[in-house]
C-alpha positions as CSV (number, residue, x, y, z in Angstrom):
1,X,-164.1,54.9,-18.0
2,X,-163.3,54.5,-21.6
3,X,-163.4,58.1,-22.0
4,X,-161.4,59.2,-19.1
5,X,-158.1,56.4,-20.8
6,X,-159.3,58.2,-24.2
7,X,-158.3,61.8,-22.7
8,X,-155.3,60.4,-20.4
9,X,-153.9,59.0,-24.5
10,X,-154.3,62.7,-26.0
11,X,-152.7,64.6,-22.9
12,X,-149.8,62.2,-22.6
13,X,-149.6,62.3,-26.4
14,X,-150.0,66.5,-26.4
15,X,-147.1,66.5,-23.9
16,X,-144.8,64.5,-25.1
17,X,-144.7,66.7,-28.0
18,X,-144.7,69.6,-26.5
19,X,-141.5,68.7,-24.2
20,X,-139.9,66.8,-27.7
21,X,-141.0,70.0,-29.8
22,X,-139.1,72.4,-26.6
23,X,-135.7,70.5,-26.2
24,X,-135.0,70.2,-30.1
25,X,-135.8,74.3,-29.9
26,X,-133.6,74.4,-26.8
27,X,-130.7,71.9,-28.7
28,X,-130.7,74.3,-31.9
29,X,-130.3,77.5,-29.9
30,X,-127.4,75.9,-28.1
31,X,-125.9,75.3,-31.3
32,X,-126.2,78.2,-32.7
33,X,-124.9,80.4,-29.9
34,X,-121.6,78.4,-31.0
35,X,-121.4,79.1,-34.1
36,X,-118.9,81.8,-34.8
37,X,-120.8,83.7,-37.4
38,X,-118.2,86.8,-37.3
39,X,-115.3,85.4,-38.2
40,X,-113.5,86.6,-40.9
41,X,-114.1,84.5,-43.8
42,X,-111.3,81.9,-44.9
43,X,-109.6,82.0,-48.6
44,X,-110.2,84.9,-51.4
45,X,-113.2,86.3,-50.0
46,X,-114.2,89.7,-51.1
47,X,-115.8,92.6,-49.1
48,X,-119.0,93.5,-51.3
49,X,-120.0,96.7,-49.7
50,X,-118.2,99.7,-48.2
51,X,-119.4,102.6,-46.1
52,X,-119.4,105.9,-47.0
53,X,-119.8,108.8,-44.7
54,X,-122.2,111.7,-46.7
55,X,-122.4,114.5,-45.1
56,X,-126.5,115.7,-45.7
57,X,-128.1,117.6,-43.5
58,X,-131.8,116.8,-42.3
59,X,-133.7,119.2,-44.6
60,X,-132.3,116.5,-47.6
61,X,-133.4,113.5,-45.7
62,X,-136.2,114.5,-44.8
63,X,-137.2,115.9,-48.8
64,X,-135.9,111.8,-49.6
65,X,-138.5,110.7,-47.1
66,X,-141.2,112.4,-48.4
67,X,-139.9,111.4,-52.1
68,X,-139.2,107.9,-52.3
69,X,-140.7,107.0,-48.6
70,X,-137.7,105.2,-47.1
């Protein structure tokens, strides 16, 4: 009988956690999703990077590939 309350301790125990552990997962994704992460920034930012369009035709990519491995 002892043993069986033993058990009944660790699987109330392991699912408590469990459902704790889900619903702070479950209340971070929510907050996230809110989080407006492509806004444009405020005060003097500065765009870092710009695109350039090369033209290169596959025989050059592919010669880069084989070169450097990317």
């Amino acid at each position: 009988m002892r043993r069986m309350v033993d058990v009944l301790k660790v699987f109330l125990l392991f699912t408590g956690c469990t459902i704790l552990f889900y619903y702070s997962i479950v209340w971070m994704s929510e907050e996230y999703n809110y989080y407006r992460r492509y806004d444009e920034p405020m005060g003097s930012a500065v765009k870092v990077s710009t695109t350039e369009r090369q033209e290169t035709n596959w025989l050059d990519r592919l010669l880069f590939f084989y070169q450097n491995g990317e």
